[in-house]
C-alpha positions as CSV (number, residue, x, y, z in Angstrom):
1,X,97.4,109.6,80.6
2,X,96.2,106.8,82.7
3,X,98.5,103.4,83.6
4,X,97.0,100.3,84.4
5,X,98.6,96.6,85.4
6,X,98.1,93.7,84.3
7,X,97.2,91.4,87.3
8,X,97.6,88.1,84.9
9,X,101.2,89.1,84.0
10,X,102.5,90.6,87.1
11,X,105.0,88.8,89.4
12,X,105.9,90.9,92.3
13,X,108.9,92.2,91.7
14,X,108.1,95.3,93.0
15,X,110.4,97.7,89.9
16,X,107.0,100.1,89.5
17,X,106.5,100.7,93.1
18,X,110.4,101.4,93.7
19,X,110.7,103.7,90.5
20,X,107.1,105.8,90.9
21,X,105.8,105.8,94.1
22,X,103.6,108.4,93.6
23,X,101.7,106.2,90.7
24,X,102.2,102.5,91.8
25,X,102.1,100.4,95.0
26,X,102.2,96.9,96.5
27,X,99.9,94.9,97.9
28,X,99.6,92.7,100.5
29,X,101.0,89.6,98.5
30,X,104.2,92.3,97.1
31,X,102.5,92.8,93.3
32,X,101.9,96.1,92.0
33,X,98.1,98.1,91.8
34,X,98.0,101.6,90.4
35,X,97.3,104.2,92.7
36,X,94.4,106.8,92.0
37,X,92.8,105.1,89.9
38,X,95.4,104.5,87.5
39,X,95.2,108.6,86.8
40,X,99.0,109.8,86.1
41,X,99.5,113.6,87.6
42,X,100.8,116.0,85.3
43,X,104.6,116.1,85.6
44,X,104.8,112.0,85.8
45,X,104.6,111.1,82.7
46,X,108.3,110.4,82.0
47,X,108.4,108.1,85.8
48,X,105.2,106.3,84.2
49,X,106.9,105.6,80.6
50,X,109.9,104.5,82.7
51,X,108.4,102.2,85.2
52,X,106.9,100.5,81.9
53,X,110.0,100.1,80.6
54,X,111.4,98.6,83.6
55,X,108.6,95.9,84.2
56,X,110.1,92.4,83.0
57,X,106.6,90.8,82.5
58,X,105.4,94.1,80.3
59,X,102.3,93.9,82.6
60,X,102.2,97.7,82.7
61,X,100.4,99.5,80.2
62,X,99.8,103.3,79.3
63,X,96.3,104.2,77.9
């Protein structure tokens, strides 16, 4: 399972970072970018699906 962001959609609110750490985190400007190359460790899925759900733009996506 990978996760990726949508840099076009994003708007900094920061609701990935808070709720996986260990997958997403902010930039310099406060908007999200995957960490590890988007790679989602075993044992993470469910904090991945839920950071998607949590993201009011839907700019995170599971592939």
């Amino acid at each position: 399972m990978k996760v990726k962001i949508d840099p076009e959609r994003c708007q900094g609110h920061g609701r990935c970072y808070d709720l996986a750490p260990a997958l997403f985190a902010e930039d310099d400007e406060g908007y999200g970018q995957v960490v590890g190359g988007g790679a989602v460790p075993e044992g993470e899925e469910r904090t991945a699906r839920l950071a998607v759900a949590n993201c009011p733009e839907r700019a995170i996506e599971i592939l």
